[in-house]
TORBAVO-358915 format. One record per residue (C-alpha): residue in three letters; x, y, z. Coordinates in Angstrom, 3 decimals, decimal comma. Layout:
> resn_u_v_w
> ALA_X_Y_Z .
...
END
This chain:
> resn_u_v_w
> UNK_0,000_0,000_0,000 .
> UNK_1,641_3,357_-0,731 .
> UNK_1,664_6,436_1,111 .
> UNK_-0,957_8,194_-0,995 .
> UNK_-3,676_5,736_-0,396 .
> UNK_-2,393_5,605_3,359 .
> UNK_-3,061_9,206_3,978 .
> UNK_-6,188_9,363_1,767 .
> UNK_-7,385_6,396_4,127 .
> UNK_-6,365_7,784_7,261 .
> UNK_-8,043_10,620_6,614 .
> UNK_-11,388_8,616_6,469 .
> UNK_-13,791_7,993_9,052 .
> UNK_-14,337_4,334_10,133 .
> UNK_-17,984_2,809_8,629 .
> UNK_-18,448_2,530_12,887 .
> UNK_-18,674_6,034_13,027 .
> UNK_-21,641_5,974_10,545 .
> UNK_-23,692_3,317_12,378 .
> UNK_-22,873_4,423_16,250 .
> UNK_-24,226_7,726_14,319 .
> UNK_-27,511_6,080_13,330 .
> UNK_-27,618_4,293_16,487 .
> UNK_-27,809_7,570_18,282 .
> UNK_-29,904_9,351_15,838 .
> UNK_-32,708_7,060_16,447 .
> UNK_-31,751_7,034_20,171 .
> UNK_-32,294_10,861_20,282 .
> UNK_-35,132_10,938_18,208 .
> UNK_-37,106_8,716_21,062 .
> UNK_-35,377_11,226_23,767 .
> UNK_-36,178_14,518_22,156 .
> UNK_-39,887_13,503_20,450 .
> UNK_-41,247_12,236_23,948 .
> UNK_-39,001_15,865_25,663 .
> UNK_-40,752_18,073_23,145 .
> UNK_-44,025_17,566_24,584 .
> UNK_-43,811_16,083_27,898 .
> UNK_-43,791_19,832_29,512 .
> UNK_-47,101_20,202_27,810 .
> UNK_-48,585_17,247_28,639 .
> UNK_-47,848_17,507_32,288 .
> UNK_-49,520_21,293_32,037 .
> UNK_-52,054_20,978_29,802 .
> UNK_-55,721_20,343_31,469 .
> UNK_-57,181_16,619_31,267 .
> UNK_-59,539_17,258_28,787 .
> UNK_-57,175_18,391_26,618 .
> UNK_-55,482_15,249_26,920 .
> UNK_-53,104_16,476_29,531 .
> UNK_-52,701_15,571_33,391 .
> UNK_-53,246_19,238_34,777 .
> UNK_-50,514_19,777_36,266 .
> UNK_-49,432_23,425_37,649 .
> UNK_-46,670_24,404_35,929 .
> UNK_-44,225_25,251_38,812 .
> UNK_-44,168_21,227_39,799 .
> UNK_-44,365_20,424_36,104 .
> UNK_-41,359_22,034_35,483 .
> UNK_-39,698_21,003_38,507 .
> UNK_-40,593_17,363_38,023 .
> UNK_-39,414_17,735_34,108 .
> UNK_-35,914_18,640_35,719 .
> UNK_-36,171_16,298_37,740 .
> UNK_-36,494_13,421_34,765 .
> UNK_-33,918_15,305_32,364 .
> UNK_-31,374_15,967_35,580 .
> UNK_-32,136_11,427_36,618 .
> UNK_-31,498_10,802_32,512 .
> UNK_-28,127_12,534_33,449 .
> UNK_-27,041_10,489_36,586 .
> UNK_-28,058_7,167_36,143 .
> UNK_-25,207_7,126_33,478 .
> UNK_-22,420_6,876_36,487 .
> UNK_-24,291_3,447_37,616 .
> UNK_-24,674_2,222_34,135 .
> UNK_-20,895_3,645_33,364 .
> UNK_-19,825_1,498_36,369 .
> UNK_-21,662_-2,054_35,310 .
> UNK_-20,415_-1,576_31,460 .
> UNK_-16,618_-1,095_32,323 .
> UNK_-16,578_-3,977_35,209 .
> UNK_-19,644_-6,628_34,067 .
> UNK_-21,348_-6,288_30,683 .
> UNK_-19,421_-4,167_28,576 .
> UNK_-20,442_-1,861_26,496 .
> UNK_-22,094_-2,643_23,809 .
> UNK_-24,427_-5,232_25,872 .
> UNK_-24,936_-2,212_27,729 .
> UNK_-26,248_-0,262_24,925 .
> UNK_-28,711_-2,632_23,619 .
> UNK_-30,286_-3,798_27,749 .
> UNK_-30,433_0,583_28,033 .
> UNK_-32,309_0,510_24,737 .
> UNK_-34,984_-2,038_25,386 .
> UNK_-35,218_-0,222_28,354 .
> UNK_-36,346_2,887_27,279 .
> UNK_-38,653_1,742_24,265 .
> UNK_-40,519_0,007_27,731 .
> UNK_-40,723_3,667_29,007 .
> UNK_-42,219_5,358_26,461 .
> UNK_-44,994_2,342_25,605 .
> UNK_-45,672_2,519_29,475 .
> UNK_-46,771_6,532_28,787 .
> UNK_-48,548_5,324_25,708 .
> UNK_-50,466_2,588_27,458 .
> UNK_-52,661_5,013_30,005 .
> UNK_-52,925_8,431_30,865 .
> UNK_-52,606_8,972_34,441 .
> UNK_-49,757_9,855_37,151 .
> UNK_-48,617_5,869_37,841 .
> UNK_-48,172_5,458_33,973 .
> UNK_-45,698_8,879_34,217 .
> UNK_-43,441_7,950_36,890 .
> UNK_-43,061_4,206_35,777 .
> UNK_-42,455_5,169_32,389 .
> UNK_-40,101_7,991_33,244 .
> UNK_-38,580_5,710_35,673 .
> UNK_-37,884_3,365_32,979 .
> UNK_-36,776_6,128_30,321 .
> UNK_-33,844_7,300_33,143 .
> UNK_-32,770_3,516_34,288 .
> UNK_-32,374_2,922_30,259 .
> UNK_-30,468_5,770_29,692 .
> UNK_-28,102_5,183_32,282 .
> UNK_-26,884_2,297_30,290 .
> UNK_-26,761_3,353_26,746 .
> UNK_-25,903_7,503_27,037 .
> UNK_-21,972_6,862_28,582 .
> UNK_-21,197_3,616_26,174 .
> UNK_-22,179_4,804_22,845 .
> UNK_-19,706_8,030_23,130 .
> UNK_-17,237_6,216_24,785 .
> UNK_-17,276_3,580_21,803 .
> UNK_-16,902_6,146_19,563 .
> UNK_-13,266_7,246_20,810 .
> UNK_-12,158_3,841_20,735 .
> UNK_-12,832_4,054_16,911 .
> UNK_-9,697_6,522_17,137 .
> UNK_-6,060_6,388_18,382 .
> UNK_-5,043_9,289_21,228 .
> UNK_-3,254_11,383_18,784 .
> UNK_-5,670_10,882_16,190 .
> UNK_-6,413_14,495_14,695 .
> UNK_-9,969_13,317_13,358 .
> UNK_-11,535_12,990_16,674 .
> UNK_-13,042_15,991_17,546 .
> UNK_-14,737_16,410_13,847 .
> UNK_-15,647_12,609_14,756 .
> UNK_-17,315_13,687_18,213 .
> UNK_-19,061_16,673_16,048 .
> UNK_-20,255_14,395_13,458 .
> UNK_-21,497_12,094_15,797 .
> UNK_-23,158_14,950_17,068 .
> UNK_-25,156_15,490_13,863 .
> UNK_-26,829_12,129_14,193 .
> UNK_-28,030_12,864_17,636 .
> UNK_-29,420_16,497_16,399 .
> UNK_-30,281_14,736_13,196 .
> UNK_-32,705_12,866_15,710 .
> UNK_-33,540_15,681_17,869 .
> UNK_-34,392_17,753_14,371 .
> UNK_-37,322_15,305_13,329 .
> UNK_-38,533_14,317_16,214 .
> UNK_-40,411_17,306_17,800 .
> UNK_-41,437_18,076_14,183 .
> UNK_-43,217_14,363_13,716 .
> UNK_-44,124_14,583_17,446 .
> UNK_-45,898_17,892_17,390 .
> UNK_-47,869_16,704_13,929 .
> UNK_-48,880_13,455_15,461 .
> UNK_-50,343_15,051_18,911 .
> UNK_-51,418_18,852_17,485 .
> UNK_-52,480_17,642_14,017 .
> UNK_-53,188_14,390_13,030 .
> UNK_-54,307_12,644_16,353 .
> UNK_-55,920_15,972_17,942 .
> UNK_-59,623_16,070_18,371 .
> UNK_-61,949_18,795_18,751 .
> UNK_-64,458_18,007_21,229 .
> UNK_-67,053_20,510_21,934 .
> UNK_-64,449_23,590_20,682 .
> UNK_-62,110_22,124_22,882 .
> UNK_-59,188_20,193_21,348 .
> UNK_-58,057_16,986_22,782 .
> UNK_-54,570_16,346_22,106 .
> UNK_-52,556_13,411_20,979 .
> UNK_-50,022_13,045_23,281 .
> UNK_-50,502_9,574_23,824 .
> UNK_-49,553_8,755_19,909 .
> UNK_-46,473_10,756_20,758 .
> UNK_-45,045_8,535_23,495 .
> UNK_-45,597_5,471_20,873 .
> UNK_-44,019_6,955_17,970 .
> UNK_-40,675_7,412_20,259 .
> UNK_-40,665_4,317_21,764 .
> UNK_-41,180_3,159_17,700 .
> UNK_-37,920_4,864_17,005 .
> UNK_-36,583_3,617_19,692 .
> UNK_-36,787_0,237_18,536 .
> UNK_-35,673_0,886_14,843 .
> UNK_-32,138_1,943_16,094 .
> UNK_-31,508_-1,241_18,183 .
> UNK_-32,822_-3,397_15,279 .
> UNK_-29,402_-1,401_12,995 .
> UNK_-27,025_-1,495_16,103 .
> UNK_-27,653_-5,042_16,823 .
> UNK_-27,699_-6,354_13,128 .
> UNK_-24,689_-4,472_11,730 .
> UNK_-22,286_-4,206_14,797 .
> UNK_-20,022_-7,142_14,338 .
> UNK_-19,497_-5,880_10,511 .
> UNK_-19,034_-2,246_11,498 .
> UNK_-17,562_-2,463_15,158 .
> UNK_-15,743_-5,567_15,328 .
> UNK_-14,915_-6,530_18,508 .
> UNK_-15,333_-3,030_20,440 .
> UNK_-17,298_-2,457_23,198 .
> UNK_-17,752_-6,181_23,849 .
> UNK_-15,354_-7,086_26,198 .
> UNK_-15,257_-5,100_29,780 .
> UNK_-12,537_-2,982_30,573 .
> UNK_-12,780_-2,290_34,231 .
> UNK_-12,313_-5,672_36,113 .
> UNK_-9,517_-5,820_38,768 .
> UNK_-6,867_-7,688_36,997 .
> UNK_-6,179_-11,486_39,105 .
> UNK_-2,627_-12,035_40,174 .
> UNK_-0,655_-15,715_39,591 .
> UNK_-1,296_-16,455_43,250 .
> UNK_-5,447_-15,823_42,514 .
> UNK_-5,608_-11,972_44,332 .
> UNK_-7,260_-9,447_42,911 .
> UNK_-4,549_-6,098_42,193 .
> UNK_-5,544_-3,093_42,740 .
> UNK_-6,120_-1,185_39,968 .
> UNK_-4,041_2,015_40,584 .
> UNK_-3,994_5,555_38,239 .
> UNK_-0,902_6,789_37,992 .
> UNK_0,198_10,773_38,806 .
> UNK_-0,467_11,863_35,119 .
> UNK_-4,377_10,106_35,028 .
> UNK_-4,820_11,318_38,405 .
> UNK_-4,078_14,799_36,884 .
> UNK_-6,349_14,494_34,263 .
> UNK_-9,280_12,972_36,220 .
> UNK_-8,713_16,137_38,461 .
> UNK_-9,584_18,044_35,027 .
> UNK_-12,440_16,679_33,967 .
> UNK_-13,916_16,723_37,372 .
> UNK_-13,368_20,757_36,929 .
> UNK_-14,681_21,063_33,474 .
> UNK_-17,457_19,496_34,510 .
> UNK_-18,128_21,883_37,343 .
> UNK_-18,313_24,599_34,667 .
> UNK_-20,275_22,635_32,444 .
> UNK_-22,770_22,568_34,751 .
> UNK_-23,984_26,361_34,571 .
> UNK_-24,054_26,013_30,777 .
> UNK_-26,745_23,347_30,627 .
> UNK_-28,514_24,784_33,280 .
> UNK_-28,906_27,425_31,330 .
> UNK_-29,533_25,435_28,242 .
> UNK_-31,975_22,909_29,418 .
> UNK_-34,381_26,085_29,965 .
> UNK_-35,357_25,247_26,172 .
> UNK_-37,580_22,551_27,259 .
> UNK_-39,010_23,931_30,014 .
> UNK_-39,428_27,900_30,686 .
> UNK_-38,344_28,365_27,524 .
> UNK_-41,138_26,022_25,950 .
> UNK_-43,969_27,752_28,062 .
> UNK_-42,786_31,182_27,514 .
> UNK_-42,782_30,473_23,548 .
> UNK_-46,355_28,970_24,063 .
> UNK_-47,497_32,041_25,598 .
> UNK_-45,945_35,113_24,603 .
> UNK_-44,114_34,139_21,274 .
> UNK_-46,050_35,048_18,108 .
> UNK_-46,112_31,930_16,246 .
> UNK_-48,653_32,530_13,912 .
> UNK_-47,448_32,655_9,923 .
> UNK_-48,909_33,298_6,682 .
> UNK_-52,486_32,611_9,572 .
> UNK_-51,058_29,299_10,624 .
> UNK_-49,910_28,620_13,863 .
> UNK_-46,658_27,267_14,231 .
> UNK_-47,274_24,176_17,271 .
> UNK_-44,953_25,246_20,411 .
> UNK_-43,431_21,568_20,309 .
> UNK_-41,580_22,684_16,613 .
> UNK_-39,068_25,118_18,296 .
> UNK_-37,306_22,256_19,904 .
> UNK_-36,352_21,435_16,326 .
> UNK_-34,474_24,692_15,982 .
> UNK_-31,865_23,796_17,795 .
> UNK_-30,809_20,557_16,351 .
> UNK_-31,443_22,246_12,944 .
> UNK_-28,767_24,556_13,421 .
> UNK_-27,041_22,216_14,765 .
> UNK_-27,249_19,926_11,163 .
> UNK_-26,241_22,978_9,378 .
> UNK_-23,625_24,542_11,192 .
> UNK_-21,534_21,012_12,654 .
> UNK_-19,702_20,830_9,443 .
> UNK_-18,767_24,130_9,774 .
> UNK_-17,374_23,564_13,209 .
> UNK_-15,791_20,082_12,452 .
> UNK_-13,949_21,961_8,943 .
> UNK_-13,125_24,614_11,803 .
> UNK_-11,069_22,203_13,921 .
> UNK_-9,338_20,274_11,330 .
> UNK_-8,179_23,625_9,762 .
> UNK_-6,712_25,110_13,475 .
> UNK_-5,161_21,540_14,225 .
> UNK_-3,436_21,398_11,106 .
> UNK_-2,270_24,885_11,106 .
> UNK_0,676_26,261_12,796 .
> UNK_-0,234_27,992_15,698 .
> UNK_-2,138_24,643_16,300 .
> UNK_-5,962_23,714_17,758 .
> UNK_-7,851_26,335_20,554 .
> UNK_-7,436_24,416_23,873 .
> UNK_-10,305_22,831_25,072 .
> UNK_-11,287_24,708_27,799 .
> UNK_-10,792_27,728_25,527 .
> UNK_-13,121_26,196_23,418 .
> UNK_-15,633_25,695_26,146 .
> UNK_-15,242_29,171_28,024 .
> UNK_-16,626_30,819_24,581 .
> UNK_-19,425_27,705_23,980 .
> UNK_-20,633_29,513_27,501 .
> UNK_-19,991_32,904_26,743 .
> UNK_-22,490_32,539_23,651 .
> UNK_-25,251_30,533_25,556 .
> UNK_-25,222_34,323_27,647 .
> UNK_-25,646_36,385_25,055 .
> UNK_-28,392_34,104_23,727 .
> UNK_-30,459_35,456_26,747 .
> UNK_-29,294_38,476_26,238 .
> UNK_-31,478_38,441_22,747 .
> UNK_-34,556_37,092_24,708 .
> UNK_-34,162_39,428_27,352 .
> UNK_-35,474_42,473_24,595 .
> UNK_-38,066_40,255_24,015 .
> UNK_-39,134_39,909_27,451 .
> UNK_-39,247_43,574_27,715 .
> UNK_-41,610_43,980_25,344 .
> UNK_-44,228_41,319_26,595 .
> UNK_-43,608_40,914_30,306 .
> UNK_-44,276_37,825_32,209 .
> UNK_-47,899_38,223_32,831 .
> UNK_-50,032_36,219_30,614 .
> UNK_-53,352_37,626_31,723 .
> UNK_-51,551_41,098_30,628 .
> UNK_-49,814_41,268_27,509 .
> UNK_-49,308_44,307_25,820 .
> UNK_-48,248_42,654_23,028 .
> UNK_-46,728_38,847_21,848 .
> UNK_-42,630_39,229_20,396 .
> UNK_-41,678_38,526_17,415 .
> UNK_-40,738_34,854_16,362 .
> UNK_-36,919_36,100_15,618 .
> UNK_-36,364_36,749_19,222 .
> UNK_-36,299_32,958_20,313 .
> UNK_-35,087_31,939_16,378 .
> UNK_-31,524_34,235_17,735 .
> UNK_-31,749_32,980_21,076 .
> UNK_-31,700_29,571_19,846 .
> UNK_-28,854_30,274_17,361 .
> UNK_-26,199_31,923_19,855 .
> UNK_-27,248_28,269_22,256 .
> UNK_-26,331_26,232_19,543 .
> UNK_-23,067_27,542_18,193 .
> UNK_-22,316_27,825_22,189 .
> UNK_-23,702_24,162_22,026 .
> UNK_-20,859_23,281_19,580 .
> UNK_-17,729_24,808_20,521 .
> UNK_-18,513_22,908_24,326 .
> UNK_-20,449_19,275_24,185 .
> UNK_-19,134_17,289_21,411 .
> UNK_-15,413_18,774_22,393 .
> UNK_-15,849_17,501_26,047 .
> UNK_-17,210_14,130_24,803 .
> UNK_-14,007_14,216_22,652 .
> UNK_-11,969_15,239_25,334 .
> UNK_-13,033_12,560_28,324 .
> UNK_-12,705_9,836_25,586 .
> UNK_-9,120_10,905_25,151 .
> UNK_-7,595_11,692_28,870 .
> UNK_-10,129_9,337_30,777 .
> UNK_-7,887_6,355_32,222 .
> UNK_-8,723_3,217_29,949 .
> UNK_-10,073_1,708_32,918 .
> UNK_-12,793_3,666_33,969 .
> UNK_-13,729_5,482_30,365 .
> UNK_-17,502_4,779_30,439 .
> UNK_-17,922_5,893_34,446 .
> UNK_-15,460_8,741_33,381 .
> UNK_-17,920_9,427_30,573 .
> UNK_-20,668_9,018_32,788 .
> UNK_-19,308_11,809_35,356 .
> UNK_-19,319_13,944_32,625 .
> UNK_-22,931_13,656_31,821 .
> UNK_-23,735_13,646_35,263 .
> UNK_-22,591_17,581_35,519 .
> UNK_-26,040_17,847_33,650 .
> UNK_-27,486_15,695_36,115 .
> UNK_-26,772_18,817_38,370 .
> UNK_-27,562_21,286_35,809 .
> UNK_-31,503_20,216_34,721 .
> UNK_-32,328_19,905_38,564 .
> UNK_-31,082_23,576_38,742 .
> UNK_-32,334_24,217_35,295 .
> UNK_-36,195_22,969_36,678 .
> UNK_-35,416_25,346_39,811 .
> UNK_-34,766_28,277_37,750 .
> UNK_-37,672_27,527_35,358 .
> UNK_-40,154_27,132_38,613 .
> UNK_-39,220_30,791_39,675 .
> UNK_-39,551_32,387_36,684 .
> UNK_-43,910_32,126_38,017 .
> UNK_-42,553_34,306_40,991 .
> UNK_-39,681_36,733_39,925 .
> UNK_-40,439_36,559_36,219 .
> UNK_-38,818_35,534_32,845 .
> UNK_-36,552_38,790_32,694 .
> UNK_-35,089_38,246_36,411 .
> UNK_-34,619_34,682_36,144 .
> UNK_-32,992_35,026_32,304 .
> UNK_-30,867_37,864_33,332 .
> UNK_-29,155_35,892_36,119 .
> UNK_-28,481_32,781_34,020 .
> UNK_-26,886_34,971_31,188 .
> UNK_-24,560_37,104_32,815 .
> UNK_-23,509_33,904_35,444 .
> UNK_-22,645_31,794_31,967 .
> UNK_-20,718_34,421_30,521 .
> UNK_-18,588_35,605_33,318 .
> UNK_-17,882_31,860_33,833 .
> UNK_-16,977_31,251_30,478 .
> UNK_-14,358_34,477_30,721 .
> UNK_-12,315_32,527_33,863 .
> UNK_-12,270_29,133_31,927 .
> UNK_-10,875_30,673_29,394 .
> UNK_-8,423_32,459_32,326 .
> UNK_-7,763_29,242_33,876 .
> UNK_-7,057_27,456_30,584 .
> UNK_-3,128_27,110_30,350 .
> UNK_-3,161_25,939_34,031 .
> UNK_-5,662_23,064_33,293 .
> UNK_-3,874_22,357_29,958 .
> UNK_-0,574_21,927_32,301 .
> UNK_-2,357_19,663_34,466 .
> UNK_-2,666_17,156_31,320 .
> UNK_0,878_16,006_31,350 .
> UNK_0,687_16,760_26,922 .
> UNK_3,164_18,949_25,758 .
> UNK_0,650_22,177_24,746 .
> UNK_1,310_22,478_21,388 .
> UNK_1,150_18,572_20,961 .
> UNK_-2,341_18,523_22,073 .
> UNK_-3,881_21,233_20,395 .
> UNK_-2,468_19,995_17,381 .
> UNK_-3,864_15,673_18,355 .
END
C-alpha cells in the first residue's frame, strides 16, 4: 500500500462512526420527540389530553427526569466497564427505554408517568456513557480526526432531535388531535408510541450491523480488577499523570454545569414562555410550540460541518488547535448572550399572561436559539471528545458518565430556575443565568493554560492531536 492511499485512508472515518451515528440518531429521536411535549402534557388540562398539572411542579418534576437521565449514566458507566461491557450495555439501556415510552402510551394517568419515566432514566443510564465512549475507541489518542468525529457524531443525535419534535408535534397537534365541543383533545398519547417506535428501529441497525461495522469493540469489559498468579485481585491504581487528568475533567465538569442549566431552559421555561408570549402565527397558521425544539438541532445539522472543517483547519495549522477549555469558556460565553437576545423580548411582553401588551416577534427565540447552539458546539461534542481521550482506559464509560452527570446537576437547577420564573419573572430569572454563563466562560478561558498543564501533553502537541 503506498503512502498516498495511506493518507487518503487515514483521513477517512471508520464505517463505525456511521452506524454508532444512526444508532444515536434514532436514540435521540425517542429522547427529544417524547421531551418536546412532555412539559405540555404535564400542564395541559385533562380534557385536553393532559394531566393538569401546575406548571411550577411540572417544570420542577421535568428537571427532575432530564437531571435522573443525566445520573443514572455513572451506575450504568460502572456495570459496562466492570460486568457487561459496552455494547451489551447499549442494547439492555435501549430495550429499556422503548418500555418507558410504551408505558406513557399505554394510560394516561400519574402511575403510567413515573413508571415510564422511571424506565426512560434507568435505560439511559446504560446506553448515554457507552455509545460516546465507543466512539473514541474508533480513534487512536493522537488521532487528529476525533473531535470532527465527536461533532459528526453529534449530527446524528441532532439529526434525531431535528425530526422528532417536528413528527411529534404533527402526530399530537395535528393528526391525532380532536376537537371536542371547541375544545381540542390532544394526541399526546400517539407521541409517546411513535418514540418508543424509534426507539426500537435503532436497536434493530445497532444489533444487526455491529459485528461488521464495530468488530470486537465495546464487547469485552474494561474495568475488572486484573487477578494475580497467586489468585488476588490487584488493585487497579492511576498513575500521577491520570490522576491529573481525572482532576480536570472533574473541573470542566463543574463549569459545564452552569451552561446546561442554562440550556436545558429550552424545554421547560423556555417552551412555556414560547407557548405564551411568542407570536407563532405565519402566513395565519400557527406554528405548534413543540416545533421550536427542532431549531436547535437544525442549526445544529447545518452549522456542525462548519465547526468540524473549523477544527481540522486550526489543528493542522501552525499555531495549532484552541485548547479545550478555551473552546468551552466561549461555547458559555455565547449561551449568555443568547439570553441576552430574549431578554429584549421579554421587555416587550412581560411575564404576565393575563396582561400582555403585546406577543414578540418569532426572531427573538429563532436568535436565542442560534447563539445556544453555536455555544452548544464549541462545548459538548469537544468535552465528549476530550473525556474519551484523557479518561484512564479503565474507567472510560464511568469517566464518561461523570461527565454527563454535571447535567445531572444542571436540569435539577435548570427545573429550579424555570419554577421561579412564576414568581420573579422571565426577565429576572434570564438575566441571572446569562450574565452567570458568561462571566464563567471568561475565567475558563483564564484558567485554561493551568488546566492544559495539568494534562501532562506537551501544549502544542495537544492542540495539534
Amino acid at each position: 500500500m503506498n503512502s498516498t492511499t495511506l493518507d487518503q485512508q487515514t483521513k477517512k472515518h471508520p464505517p463505525g462512526l456511521y452506524l454508532l451515528f444512526m444508532t444515536e440518531m434514532w436514540e435521540r429521536f425517542s429522547y427529544y420527540g417524547m421531551r418536546a411535549i412532555l412539559i405540555l402534557y404535564l400542564t395541559k388540562s385533562l380534557i385536553s389530553g393532559g394531566l393538569g398539572m401546575d406548571e411550577g411542579t411540572a417544570l420542577m418534576l421535568y428537571g427532575f427526569f432530564t437531571g435522573a437521565v443525566y445520573f443514572t449514566p455513572l451506575i450504568g458507566g460502572y456495570l459496562s466497564d466492570r460486568f457487561l461491557g459496552q455494547r451489551l450495555a447499549i442494547t439492555i439501556g435501549g430495550i429499556t427505554m422503548a418500555l418507558g415510552n410504551i408505558v406513557l402510551f399505554s394510560h394516561q394517568s400519574f402511575t403510567a408517568v413515573y413508571i415510564g419515566l422511571g424506565l426512560l432514566i434507568i435505560g439511559n443510564g446504560f446506553f448515554k456513557p457507552n455509545i460516546s465512549t465507543i466512539v473514541g475507541e474508533l480513534y487512536g489518542p493522537n488521532d487528529k480526526r476525533r473531535d470532527a468525529a465527536f461533532t459528526i457524531f453529534y449530527m446524528g443525535i441532532n439529526t434525531g432531535a431535528f425530526f422528532a419534535p417536528l413528527l411529534i408535534g404533527a402526530i399530537t397537534d395535528k393528526w391525532f388531535a380532536v376537537d371536542v365541543n371547541g375544545v381540542i383533545e390532544y394526541g399526546y398519547k400517539y407521541g409517546f408510541l411513535a418514540s418508543a417506535i424509534g426507539m426500537i428501529i435503532g436497536q434493530i441497525l445497532f444489533n444487526a450491523l455491529g459485528n461488521r461495522f464495530l468488530g470486537d469493540i465495546g464487547k469485552k469489559t474494561v474495568g475488572k480488577p486484573k487477578v494475580s498468579t497467586t489468585g488476588v485481585q490487584e488493585k487497579q491504581k492511576l498513575t500521577k499523570k491520570e490522576k491529573n487528568r481525572t482532576k480536570v475533567i472533574f473541573i470542566l465538569a463543574a463549569f459545564v454545569v452552569f451552561f446546561w442549566a442554562g440550556f436545558e431552559q429550552a424545554g421547560g421555561a423556555l417552551s412555556i414562555y414560547t407557548d405564551k408570549f411568542i407570536d407563532r402565527t405565519i402566513f395565519g397558521w400557527e406554528i405548534p410550540t413543540s416545533w421550536f425544539q427542532s431549531v436547535n438541532p437544525l442549526f445544529i445539522i447545518l452549522l456542525a460541518p462548519l465547526v468540524s472543517m473549523l477544527w481540522v483547519k486550526l489543528s493542522n495549522s501552525k499555531r495549532g488547535d484552541l485548547p479545550v477549555p478555551v473552546k468551552m469558556g466561549i461555547g458559555m460565553i455565547l449561551l449568555g448572550v443568547g439570553f441576552i437576545v430574549l431578554l429584549f423580548a421579554i421587555m416587550q411582553t412581560g411575564s404576565d399572561e393575563n396582561n400582555i401588551a403585546m406577543k414578540a416577534n418569532i426572531m427573538f427565540i429563532v436568535f436565542t436559539y442560534f447563539f445556544h447552539t453555536v455555544g452548544e458546539l464549541f462545548l459538548s461534542p469537544v468535552g465528549l471528545s476530550f473525556v474519551s481521550k484523557y479518561a484512564p482506559v479503565k474507567f472510560a464509560s464511568l469517566l464518561m458518565a461523570v461527565w454527563m452527570a454535571s447535567s445531572f446537576v444542571a436540569n435539577i437547577v435548570a427545573g429550579q430556575l424555570g419554577a421561579f420564573t412564576s414568581s420573579l419573572g422571565y426577565f429576572e430569572v434570564f438575566a441571572v443565568i446569562g450574565a452567570a454563563v458568561i462571566v464563567l466562560g471568561f475565567i475558563l478561558i483564564a484558567l485554561s493554560k493551568k488546566l492544559m498543564k495539568m494534562l501532562g501533553d506537551d501544549e502544542k502537541t495537544m492542540e495539534k492531536s
